[in-house]
C-alpha positions in Angstrom: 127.6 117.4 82.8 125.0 118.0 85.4 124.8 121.0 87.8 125.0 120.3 91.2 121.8 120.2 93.2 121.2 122.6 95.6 120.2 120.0 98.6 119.0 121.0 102.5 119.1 117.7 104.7 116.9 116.6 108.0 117.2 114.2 110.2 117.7 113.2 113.6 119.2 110.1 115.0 122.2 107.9 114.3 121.1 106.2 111.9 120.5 109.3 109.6 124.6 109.8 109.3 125.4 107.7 106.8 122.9 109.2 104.0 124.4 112.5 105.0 127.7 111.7 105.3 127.5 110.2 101.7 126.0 113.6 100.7 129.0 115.7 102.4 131.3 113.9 100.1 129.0 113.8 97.2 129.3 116.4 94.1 125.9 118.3 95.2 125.6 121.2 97.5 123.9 120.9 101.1 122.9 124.5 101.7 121.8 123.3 105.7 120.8 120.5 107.7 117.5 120.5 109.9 117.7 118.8 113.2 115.8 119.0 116.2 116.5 120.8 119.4 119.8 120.0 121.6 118.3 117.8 124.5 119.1 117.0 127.8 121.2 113.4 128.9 123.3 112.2 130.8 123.0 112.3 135.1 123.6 116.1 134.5 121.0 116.7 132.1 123.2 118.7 130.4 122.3 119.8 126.4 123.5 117.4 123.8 123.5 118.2 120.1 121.9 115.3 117.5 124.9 113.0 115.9 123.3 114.9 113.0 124.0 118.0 114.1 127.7 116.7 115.0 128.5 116.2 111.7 127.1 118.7 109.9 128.8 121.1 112.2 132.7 119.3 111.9 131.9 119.7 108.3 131.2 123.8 108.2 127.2 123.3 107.2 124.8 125.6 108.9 122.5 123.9 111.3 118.9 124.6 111.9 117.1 123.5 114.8 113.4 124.7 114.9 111.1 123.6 117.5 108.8 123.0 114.3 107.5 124.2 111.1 104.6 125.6 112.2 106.7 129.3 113.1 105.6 130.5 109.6 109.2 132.2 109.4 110.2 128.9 109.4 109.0 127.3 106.0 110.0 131.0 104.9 113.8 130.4 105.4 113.7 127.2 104.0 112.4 128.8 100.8 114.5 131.5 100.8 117.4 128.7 100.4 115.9 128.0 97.0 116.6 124.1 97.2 116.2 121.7 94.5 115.7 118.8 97.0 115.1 118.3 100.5 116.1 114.8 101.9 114.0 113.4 104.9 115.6 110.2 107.1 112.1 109.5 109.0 112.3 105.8 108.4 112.3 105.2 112.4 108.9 105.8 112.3 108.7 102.6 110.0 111.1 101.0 111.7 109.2 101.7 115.2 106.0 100.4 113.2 107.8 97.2 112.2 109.8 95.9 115.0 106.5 97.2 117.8 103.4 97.3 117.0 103.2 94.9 114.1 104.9 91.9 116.4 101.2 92.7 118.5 98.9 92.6 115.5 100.9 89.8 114.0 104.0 89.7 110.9 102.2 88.5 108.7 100.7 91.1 105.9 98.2 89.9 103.5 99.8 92.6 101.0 103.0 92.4 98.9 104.8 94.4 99.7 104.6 94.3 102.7 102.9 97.3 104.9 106.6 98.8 106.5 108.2 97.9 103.0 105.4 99.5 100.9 105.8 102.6 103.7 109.4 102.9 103.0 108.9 103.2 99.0 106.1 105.8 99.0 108.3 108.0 101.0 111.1 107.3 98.5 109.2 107.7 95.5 106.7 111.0 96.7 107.9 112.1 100.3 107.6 111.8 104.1 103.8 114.0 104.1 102.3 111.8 100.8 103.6 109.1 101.7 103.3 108.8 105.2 99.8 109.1 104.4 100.1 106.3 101.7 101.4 104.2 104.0 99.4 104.8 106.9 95.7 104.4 104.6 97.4 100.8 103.5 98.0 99.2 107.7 94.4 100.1 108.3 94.1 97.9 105.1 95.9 95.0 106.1 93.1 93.4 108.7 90.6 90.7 108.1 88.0 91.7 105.6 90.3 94.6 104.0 92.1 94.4 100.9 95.0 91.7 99.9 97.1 90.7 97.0 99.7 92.6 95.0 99.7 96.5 96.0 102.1 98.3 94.8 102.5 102.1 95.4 101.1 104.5 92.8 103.0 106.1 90.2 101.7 109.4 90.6 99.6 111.0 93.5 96.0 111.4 93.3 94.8 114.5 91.4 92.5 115.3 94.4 95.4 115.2 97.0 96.6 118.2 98.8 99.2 118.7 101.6 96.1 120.4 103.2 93.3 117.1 102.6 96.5 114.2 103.1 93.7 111.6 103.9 93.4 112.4 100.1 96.7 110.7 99.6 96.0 107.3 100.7 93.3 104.8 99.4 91.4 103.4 102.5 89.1 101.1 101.1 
């Protein structure tokens, strides 16, 4: 039998509460959910916590709510909660890429898969920093004179990329 994982979760919006919700009932330990800041809404303005932070709260796991990760304590308490796994929901970003600015520049990509789907699996397969980056090197791809065909995403990163040189991550040309 496996151990548990040790898992911290972050994310935002609606849409993030069914991953965690699944994770709440799953067999793994979430140690702490990241969301950001409490904002203001409503014709008061008055502070509302993320539908993340909701449910993480009705369900007795600690909340953390930086302004960023550039506090270096910050990146320090995550480390000090010795995960095995951190789970990012940033897909809005893809999403946002999708259903905006891609209806200007036209739907149809000269790639398969498709920019926003090859996007979503580099996240999956090496995170939201490498593959963000990934994903971002193949759009500026997909124009007239750039590169077409079958692209999948790689199976492993390039040796030569760093989270400090992430251009490193993506093949631009």
């Amino acid at each position: 039998m496996m151990k548990p994982l040790r898992l911290v979760f972050a994310g935002t919006p609606e849409f993030s509460l069914p991953p965690l919700e699944l994770l709440v009932g799953g067999p793994d330990t979430l140690l702490a959910v990241y969301t950001q800041p409490d904002r203001p809404a409503g014709r008061g303005r008055k502070l509302q916590p993320s539908p993340v932070k909701k449910c993480a709260l009705a369900n007795g796991i600690e909340v953390r709510q930086p302004l960023n990760f550039k506090d270096p304590e910050e990146p320090a308490r995550l480390a000090a909660l010795q995960p095995d796994l951190m789970i990012v929901v940033a897909y809005g970003l893809i999403q946002g890429y999708r259903y905006s600015l891609s209806m200007f520049m036209g739907r149809n990509c000269r790639h398969a898969p498709s920019c926003s789907e090859f996007t979503r699996d580099a996240i999956w397969q090496h995170g939201f920093w490498p593959g963000g980056w990934m994903g971002l090197a193949r759009i500026t791809r997909c124009r007239p004179g750039g590169t077409h065909g079958h692209d999948p995403v790689p199976e492993a990163l390039p040796a030569a990329a760093h989270w400090y040189v992430p251009w490193r991550y993506g093949r631009w040309k």
